[in-house]
N, C-alpha and C positions, 0 to 999 in steps of 0.2 A: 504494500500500500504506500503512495507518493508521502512524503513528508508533509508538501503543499499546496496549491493548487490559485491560480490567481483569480478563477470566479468562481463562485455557486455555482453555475449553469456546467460548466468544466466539470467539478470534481461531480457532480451528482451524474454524468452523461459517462463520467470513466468509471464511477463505481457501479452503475448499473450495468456496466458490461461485467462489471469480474460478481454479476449476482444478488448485490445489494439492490434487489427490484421492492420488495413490500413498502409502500410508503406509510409511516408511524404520523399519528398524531398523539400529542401532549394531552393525557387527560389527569387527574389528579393522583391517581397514586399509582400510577403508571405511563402507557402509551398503548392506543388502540388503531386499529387497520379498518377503515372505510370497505376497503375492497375486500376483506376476507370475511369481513365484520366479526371480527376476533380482537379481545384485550387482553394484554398480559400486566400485571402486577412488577413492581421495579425489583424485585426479587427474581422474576424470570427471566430478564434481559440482562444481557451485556453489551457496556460501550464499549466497543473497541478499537475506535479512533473518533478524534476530531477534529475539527475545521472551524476557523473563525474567517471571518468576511467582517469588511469594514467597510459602510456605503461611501462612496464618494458626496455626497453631497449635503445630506444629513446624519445624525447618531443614529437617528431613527430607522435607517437602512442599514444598519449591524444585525448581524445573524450568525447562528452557530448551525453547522451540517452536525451531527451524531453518527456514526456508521453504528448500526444495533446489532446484534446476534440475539435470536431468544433459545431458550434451554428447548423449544420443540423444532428448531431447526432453522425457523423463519430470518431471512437475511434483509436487511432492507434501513430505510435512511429515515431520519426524523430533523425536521430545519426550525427552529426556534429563535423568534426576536431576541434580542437584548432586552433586557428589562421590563419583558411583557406583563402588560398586568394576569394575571393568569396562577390560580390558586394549585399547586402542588402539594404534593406530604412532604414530609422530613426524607422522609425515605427518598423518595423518588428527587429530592434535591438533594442529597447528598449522593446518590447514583448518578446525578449528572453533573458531579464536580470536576472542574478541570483539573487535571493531576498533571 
């Protein structure tokens, strides 16, 4: 996996070739899939990289890529504002600490 990637559009267009297809959305004490209509719990998933983006024009166009793995197999990407307002658990914001 690249170190880094100079756009969102990039790094999500070359990780869905190497597999990371399920797209993840943030819900509170995990991330759930529109298309499988499956949620897993922050216990099920692992981050296994990420990606930060910085808008060029405002803060407000900052965002973070996640590459996810979950313990049932599922591969696939989750993109989150900076600073969204957007209620999370402990859990699941401590799973998505940058280390």
């Amino acid at each position: 996996m690249k170190k880094g990637y100079d756009t969102l559009s990039t790094a999500i267009e070359d990780l869905q070739s190497k597999g990371y297809n399920t797209n993840f959305d943030l819900v509170e004490d995990g991330v759930h899939s529109k298309d499988l209509k499956k949620q897993w719990k922050a216990g099920e998933i692992e981050v296994v990289q990420f990606y930060r983006f910085e808008g060029m024009s405002s803060a407000g166009d900052n965002s973070i890529l996640y590459v996810l793995e979950c313990k049932t197999g599922e591969k696939g990407l989750l993109v989150n504002a900076y600073g969204a307002d957007q209620y999370i658990s402990p859990v699941m914001i401590q799973k998505l600490q940058m280390k």
